[in-house]
Backbone as JSON Lines, residues from 0, in Angstrom:
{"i":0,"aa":"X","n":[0.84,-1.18,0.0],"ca":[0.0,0.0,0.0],"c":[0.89,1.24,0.0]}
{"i":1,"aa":"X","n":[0.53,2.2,-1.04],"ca":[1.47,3.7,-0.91],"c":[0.66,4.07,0.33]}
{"i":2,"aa":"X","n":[1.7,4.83,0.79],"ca":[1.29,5.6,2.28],"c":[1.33,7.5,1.99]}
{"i":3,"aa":"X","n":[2.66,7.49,0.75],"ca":[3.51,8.69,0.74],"c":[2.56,9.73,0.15]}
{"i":4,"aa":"X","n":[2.14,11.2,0.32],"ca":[1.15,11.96,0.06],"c":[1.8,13.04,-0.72]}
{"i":5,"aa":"X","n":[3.21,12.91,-0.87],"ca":[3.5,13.83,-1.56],"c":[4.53,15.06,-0.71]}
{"i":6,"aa":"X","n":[4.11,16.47,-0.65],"ca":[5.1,17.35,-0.08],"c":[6.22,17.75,-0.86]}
{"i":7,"aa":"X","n":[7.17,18.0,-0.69],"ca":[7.82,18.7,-1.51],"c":[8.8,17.67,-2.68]}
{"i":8,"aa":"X","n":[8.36,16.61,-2.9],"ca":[8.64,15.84,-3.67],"c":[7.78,16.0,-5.31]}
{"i":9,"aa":"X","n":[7.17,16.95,-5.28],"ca":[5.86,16.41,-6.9],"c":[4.65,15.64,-6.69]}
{"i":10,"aa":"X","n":[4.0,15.54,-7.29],"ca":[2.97,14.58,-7.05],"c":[3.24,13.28,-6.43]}
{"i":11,"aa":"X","n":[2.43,12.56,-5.67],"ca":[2.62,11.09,-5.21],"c":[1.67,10.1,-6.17]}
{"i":12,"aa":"X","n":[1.99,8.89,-5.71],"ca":[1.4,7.88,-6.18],"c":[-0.38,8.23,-6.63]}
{"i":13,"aa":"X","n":[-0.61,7.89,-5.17],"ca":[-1.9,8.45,-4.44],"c":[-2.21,9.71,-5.38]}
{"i":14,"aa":"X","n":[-1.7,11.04,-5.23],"ca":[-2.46,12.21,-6.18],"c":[-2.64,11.61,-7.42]}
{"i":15,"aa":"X","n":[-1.57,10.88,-8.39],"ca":[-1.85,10.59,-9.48],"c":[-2.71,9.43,-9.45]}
{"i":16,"aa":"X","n":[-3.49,8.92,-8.86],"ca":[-4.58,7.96,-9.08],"c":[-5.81,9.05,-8.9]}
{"i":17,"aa":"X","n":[-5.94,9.53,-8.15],"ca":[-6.84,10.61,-7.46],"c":[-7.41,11.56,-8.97]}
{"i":18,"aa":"X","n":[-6.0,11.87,-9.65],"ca":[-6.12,12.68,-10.73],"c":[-6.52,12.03,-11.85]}
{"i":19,"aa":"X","n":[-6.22,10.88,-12.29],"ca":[-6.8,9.81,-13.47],"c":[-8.33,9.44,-12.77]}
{"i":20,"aa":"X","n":[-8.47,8.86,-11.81],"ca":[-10.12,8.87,-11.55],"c":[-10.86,10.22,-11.52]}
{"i":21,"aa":"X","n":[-10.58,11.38,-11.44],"ca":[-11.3,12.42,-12.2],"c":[-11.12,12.68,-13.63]}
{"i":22,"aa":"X","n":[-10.36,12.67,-14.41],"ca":[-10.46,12.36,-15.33],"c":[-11.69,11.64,-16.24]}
{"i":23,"aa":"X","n":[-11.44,9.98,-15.57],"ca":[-12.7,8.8,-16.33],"c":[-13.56,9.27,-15.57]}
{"i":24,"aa":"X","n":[-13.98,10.07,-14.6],"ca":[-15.62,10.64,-13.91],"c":[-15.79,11.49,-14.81]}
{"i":25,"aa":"X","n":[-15.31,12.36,-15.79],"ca":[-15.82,13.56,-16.85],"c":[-16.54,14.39,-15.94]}
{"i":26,"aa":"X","n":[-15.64,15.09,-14.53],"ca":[-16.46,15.89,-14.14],"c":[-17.31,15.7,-12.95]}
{"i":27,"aa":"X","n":[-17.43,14.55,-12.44],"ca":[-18.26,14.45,-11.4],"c":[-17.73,13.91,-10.07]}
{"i":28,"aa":"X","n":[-16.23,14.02,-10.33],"ca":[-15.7,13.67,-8.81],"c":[-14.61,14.53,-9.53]}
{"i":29,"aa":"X","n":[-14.13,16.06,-8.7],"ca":[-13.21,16.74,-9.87],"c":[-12.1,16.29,-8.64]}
{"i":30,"aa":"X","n":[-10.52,16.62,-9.14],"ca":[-9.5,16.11,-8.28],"c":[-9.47,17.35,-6.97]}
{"i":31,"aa":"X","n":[-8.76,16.99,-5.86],"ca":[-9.17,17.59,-4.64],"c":[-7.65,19.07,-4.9]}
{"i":32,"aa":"X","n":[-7.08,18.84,-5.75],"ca":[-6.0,20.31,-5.84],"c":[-6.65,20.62,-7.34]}
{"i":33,"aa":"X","n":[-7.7,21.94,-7.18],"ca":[-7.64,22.5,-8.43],"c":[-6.69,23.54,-9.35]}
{"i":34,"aa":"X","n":[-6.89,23.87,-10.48],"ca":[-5.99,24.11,-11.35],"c":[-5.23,25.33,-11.1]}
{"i":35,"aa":"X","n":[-6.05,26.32,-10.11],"ca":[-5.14,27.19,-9.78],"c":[-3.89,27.03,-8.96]}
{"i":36,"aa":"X","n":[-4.68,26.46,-7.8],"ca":[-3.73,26.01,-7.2],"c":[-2.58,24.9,-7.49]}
{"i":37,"aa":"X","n":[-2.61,24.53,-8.13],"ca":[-1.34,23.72,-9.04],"c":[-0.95,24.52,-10.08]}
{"i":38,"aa":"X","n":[-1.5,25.51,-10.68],"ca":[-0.67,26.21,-11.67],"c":[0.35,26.9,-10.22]}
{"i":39,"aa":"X","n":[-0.16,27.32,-9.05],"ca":[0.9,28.26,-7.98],"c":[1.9,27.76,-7.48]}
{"i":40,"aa":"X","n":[1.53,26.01,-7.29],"ca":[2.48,25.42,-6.88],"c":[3.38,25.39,-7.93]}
{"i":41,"aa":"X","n":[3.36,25.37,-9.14],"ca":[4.34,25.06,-10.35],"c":[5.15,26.05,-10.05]}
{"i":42,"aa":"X","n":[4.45,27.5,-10.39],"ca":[5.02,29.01,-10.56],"c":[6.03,28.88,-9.27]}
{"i":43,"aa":"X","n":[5.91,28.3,-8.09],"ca":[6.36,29.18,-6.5],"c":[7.99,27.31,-6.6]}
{"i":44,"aa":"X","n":[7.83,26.76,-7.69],"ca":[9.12,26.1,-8.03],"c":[9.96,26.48,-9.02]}
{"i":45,"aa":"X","n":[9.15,26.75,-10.48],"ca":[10.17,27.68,-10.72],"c":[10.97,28.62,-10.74]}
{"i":46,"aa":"X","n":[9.85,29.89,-9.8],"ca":[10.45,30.82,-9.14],"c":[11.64,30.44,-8.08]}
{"i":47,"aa":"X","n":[11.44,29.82,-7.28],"ca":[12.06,28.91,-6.54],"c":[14.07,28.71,-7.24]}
{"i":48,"aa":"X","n":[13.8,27.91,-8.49],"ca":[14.73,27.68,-9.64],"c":[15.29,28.5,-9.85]}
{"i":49,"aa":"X","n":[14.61,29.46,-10.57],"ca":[14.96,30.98,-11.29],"c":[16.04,31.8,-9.91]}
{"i":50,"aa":"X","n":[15.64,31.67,-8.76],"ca":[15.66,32.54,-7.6],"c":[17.62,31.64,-7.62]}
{"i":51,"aa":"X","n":[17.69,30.14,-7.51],"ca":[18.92,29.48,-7.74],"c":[20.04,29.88,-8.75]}
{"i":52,"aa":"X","n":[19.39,29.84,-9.44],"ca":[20.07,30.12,-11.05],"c":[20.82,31.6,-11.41]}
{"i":53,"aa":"X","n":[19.9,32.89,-10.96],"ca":[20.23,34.21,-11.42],"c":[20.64,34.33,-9.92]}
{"i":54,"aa":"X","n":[20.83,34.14,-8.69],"ca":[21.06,34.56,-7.39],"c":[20.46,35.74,-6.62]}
{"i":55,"aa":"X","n":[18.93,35.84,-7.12],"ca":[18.37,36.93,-6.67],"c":[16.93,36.27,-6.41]}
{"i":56,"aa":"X","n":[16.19,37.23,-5.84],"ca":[14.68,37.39,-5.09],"c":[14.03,37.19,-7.15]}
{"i":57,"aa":"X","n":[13.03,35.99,-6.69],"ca":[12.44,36.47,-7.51],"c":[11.01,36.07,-7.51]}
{"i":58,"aa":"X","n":[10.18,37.29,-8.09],"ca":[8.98,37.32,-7.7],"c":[7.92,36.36,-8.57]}
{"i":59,"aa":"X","n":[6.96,36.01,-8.3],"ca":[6.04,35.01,-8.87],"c":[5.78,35.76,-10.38]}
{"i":60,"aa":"X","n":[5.08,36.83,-9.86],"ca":[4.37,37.94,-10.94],"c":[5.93,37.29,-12.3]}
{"i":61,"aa":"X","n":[7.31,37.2,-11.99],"ca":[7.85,37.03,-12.97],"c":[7.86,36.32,-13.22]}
{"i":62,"aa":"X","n":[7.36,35.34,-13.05],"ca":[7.21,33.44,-13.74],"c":[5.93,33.62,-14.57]}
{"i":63,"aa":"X","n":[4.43,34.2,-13.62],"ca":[3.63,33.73,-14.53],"c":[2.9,34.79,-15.68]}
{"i":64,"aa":"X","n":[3.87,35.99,-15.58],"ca":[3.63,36.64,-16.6],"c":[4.33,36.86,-17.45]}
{"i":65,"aa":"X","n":[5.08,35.85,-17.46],"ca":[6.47,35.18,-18.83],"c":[5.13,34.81,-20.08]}
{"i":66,"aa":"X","n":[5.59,35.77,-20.81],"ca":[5.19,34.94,-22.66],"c":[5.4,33.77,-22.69]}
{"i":67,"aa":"X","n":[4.86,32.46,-23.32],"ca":[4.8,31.62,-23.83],"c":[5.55,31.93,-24.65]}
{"i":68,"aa":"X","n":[6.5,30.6,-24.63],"ca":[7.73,30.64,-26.24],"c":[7.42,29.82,-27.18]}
């Protein structure tokens, strides 16, 4: 049995079953982290990255109001 829920690892086992059975429901059991909130968690890692990489503060507003390339 997975036990592990996830945390600062990415999704777990568990979320990704959670997320494929909403999926085949089309809607009627939606997954329990909606899309905003996983688009923030994405943004607040790359920022996170970005913040590694250039050695400075960096703000969300600059991740998710990056153009699409």
């Amino acid at each position: 049995m997975f036990r592990y829920e996830g945390l600062h690892h990415g999704s777990s086992f568990l979320e990704h079953l959670e997320f494929a059975a909403a999926i085949k429901s089309h809607g009627e059991h939606p997954p329990t982290v909606g899309l905003e909130a996983g688009l923030m968690s994405v943004a607040v890692g790359v920022a996170a990255q970005l913040s590694i990489e250039l050695g400075r503060f960096v703000a969300l507003s600059e991740v998710l109001d990056r153009k699409r390339s």
